[in-house]
Backbone as CSV, one residue per row, in Angstrom:
resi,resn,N_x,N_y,N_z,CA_x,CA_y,CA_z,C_x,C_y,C_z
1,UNK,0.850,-1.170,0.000,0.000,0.000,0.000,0.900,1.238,0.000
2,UNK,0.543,2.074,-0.795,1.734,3.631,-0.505,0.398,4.933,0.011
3,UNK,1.370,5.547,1.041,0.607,6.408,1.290,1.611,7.811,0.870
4,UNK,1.289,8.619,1.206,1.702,9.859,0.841,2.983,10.289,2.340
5,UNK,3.989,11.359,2.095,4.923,11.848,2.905,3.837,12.093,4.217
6,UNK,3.065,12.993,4.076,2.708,13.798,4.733,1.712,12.650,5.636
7,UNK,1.164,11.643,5.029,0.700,10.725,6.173,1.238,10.244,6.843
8,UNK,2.541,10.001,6.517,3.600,8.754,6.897,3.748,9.396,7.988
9,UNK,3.959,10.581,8.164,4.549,11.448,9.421,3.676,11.420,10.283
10,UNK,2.086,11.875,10.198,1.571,11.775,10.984,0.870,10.380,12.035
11,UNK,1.229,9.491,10.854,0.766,8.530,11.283,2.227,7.816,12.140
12,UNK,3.397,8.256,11.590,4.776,7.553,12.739,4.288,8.251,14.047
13,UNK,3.849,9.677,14.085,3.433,10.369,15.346,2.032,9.800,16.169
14,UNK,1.485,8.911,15.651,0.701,8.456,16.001,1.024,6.963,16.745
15,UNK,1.601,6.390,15.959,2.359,5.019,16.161,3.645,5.061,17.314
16,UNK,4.036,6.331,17.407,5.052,6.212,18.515,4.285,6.705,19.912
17,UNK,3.067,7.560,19.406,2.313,7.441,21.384,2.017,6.003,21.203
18,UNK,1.710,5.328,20.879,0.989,3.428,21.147,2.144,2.934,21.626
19,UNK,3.307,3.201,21.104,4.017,2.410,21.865,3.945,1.979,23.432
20,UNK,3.657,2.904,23.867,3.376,2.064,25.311,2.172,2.101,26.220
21,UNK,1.373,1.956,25.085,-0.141,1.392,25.571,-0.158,0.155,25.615
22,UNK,-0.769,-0.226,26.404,-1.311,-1.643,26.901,-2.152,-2.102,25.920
23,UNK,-1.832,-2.679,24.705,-3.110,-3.182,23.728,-2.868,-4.802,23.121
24,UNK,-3.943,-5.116,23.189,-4.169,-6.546,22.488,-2.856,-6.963,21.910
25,UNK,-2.728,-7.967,21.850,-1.464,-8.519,21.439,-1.500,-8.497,20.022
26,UNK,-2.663,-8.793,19.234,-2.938,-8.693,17.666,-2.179,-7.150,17.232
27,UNK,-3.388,-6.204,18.113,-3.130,-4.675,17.607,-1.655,-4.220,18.064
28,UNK,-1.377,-4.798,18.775,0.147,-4.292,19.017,0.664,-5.024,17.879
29,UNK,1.350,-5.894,17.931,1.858,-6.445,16.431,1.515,-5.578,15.326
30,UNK,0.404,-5.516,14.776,0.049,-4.377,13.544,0.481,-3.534,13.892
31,UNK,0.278,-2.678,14.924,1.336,-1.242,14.994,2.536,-1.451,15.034
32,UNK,3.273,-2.422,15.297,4.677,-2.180,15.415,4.833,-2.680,14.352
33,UNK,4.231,-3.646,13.085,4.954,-3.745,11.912,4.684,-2.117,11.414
34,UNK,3.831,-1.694,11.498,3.361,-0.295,10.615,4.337,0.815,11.480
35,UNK,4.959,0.647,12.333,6.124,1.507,12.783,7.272,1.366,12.468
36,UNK,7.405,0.284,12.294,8.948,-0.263,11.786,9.238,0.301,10.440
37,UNK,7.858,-0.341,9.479,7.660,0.343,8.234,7.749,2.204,8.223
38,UNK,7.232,2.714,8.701,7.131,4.375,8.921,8.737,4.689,9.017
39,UNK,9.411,4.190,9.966,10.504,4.601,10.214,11.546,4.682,9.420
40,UNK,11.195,3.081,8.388,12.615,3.012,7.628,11.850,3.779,6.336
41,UNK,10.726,4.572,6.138,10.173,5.006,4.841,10.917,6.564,5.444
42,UNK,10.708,7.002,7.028,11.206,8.207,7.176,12.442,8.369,7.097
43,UNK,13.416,7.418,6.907,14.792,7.689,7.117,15.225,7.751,5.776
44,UNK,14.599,7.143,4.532,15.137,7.158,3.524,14.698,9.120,3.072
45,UNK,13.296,9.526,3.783,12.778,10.632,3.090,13.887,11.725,3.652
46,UNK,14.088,11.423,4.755,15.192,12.115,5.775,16.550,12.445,5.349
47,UNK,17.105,11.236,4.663,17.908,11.189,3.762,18.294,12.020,2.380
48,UNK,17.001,11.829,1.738,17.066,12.520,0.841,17.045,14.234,1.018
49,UNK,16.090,14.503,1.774,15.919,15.762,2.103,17.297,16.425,2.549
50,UNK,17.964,15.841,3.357,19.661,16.200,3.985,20.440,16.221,2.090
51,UNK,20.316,15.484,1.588,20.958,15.443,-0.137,20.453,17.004,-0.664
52,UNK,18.988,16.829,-0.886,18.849,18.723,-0.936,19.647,19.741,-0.557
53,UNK,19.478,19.831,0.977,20.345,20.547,1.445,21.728,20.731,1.067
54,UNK,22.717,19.622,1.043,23.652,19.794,0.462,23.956,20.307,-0.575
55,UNK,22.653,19.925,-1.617,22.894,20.567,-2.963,22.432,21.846,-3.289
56,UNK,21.735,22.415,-2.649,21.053,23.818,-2.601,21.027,24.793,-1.822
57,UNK,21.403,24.277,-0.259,22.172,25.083,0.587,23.490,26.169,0.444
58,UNK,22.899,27.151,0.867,24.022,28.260,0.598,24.772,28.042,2.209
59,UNK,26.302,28.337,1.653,26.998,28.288,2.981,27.934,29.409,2.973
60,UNK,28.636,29.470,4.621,29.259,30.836,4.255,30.584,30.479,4.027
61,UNK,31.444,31.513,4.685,33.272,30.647,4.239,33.602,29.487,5.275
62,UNK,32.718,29.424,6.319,33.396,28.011,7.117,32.662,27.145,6.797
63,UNK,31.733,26.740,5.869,31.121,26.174,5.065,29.860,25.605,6.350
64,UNK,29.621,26.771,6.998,28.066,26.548,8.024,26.967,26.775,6.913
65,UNK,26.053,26.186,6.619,24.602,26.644,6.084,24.328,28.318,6.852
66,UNK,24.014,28.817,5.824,23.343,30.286,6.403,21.777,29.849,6.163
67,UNK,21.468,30.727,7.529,19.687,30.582,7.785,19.170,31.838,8.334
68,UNK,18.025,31.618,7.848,17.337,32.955,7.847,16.869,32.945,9.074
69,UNK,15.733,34.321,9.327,15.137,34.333,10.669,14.481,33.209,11.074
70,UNK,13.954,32.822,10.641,13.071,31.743,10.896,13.457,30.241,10.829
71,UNK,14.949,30.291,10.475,15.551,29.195,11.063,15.729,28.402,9.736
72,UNK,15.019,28.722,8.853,15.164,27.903,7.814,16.374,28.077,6.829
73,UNK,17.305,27.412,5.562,18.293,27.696,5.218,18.521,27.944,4.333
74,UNK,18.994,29.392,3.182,19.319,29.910,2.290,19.167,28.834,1.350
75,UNK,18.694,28.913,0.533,19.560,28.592,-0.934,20.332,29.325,-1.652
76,UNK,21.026,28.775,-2.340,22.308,29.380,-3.064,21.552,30.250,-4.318
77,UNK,22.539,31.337,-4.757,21.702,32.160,-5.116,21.169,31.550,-6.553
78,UNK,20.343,32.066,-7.424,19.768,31.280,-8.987,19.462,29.884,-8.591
79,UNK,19.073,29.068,-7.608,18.864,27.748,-7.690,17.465,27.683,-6.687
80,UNK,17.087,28.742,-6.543,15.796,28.280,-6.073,14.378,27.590,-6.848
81,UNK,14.889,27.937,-7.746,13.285,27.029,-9.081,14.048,25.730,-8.981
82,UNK,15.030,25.433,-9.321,15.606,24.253,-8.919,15.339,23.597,-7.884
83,UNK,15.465,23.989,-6.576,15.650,23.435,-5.143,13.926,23.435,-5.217
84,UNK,13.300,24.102,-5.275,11.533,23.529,-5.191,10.979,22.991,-6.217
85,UNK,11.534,22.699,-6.766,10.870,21.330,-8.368,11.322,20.208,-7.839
86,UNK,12.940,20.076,-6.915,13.527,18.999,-6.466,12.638,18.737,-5.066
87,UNK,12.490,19.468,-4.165,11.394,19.289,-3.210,9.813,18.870,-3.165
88,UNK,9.497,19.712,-4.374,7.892,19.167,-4.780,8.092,17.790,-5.327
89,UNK,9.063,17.382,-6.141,9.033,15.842,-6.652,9.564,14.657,-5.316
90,UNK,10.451,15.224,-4.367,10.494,14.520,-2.951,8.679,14.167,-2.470
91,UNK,7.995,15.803,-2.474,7.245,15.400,-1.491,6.131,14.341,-2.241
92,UNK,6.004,14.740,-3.686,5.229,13.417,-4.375,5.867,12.273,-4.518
93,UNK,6.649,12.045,-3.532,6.928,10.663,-3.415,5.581,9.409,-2.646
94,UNK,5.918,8.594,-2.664,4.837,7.537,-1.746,5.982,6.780,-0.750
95,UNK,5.517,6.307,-0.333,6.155,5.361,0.989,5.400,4.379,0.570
96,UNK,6.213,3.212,0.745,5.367,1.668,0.546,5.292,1.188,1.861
97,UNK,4.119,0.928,2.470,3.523,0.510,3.717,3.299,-0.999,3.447
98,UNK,3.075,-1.641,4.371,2.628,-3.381,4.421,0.801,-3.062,4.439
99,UNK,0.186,-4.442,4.088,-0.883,-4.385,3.495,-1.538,-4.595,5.070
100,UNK,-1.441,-4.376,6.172,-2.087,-4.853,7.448,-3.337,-3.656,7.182
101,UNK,-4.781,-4.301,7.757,-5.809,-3.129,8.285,-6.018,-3.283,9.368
102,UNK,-6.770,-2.837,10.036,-7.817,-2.664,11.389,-9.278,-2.872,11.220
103,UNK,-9.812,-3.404,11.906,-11.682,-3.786,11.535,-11.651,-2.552,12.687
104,UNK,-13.366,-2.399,12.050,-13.618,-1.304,13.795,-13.346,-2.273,14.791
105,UNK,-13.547,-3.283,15.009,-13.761,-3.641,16.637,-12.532,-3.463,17.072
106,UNK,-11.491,-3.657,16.176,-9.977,-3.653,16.696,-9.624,-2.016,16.908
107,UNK,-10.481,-1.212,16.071,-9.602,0.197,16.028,-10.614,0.712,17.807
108,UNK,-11.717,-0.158,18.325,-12.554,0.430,19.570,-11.279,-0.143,20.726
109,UNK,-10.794,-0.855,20.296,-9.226,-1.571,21.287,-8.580,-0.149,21.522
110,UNK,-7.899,0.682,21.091,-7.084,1.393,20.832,-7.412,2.798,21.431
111,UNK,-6.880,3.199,22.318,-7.072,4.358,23.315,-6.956,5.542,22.693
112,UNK,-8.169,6.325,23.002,-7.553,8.084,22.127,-7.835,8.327,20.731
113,UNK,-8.477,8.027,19.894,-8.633,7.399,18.560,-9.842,8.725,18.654
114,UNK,-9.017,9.423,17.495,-9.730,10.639,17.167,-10.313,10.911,15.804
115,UNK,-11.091,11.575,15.601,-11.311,11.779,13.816,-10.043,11.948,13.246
116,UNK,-9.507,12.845,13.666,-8.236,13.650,13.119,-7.143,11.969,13.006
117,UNK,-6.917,10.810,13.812,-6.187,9.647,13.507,-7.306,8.713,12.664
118,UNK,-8.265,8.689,12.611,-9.026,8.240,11.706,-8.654,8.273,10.100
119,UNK,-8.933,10.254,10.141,-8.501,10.320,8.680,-6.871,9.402,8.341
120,UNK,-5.802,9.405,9.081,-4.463,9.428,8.988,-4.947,7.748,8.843
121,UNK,-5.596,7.053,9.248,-5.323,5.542,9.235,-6.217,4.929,8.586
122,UNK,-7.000,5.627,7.668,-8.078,5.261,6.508,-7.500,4.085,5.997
123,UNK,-6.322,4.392,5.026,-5.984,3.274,4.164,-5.941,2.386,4.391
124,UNK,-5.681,1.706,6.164,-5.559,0.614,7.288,-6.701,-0.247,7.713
125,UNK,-7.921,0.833,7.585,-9.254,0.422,7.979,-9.930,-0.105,6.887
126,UNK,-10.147,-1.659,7.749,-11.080,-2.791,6.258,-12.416,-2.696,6.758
C-alpha cells in the first residue's frame, strides 16, 4: 500500500504514542509492523531531504549553512526554481507501507482514537 509523505509522518506520530499502551497482542503487532515500516520510509525521506540541502544550501566561508530568521536555510543564489521542483518531486513521493488493516472492533481496542487519527489511518481500515 503507498501512502503519501505527509501521512507517513503523521501517522509515525501516532504510532510512537501506542508504543506504550497496553493493547491486544494482535493490535500491538500491527502497529509495530506499521512503525517499523514508517521509520525506515522516514529515514530514507530524511535522507534525501539532507541530499537537498547539500545541494542547494548556501553556505558561508566556514562552510556553516546560512539561515534565515526563521531558522530555515538559504539557498544558493539562482537555484531556487531548482531546489523547489527537487522538493515538490520529494514530497510526491509515496512510501510503501505493508498491506495490514484494522476492523472497527480492533480500532474500539485502541485508546484516544480521534477523527483527526481516523482520517491518517483510513488506508488501514477494512
Amino acid at each position: 500500500m503507498d501512502i503519501s509523505f505527509n501521512r507517513l509522518t503523521k501517522l509515525n506520530s501516532f504510532f510512537q504514542q501506542m508504543r506504550q499502551e497496553n493493547l491486544p497482542t494482535t493490535i500491538a503487532f500491527k502497529i509495530y509492523k506499521l512503525l517499523k515500516a514508517c521509520e525506515t520510509n522516514l529515514t530514507f525521506f530524511q535522507e534525501e531531504y539532507t541530499k537537498l540541502i547539500q545541494t542547494y544550501g548556501a553556505t558561508n566561508e566556514e562552510g556553516k549553512y546560512i539561515t534565515q530568521e526563521d531558522g530555515s536555510i538559504t539557498i544558493k543564489e539562482g537555484m531556487l526554481e531548482d531546489c523547489q521542483a527537487a522538493i515538490a518531486k520529494l514530497n510526491n513521493e509515496v512510501a510503501t507501507m505493508p498491506d495490514i488493516t484494522f476492523t472497527e472492533k480492533e480500532l474500539e481496542t485502541i485508546p484516544n482514537i480521534t477523527i483527526e487519527t481516523l482520517e491518517w489511518l483510513e488506508p488501514f481500515i477494512a
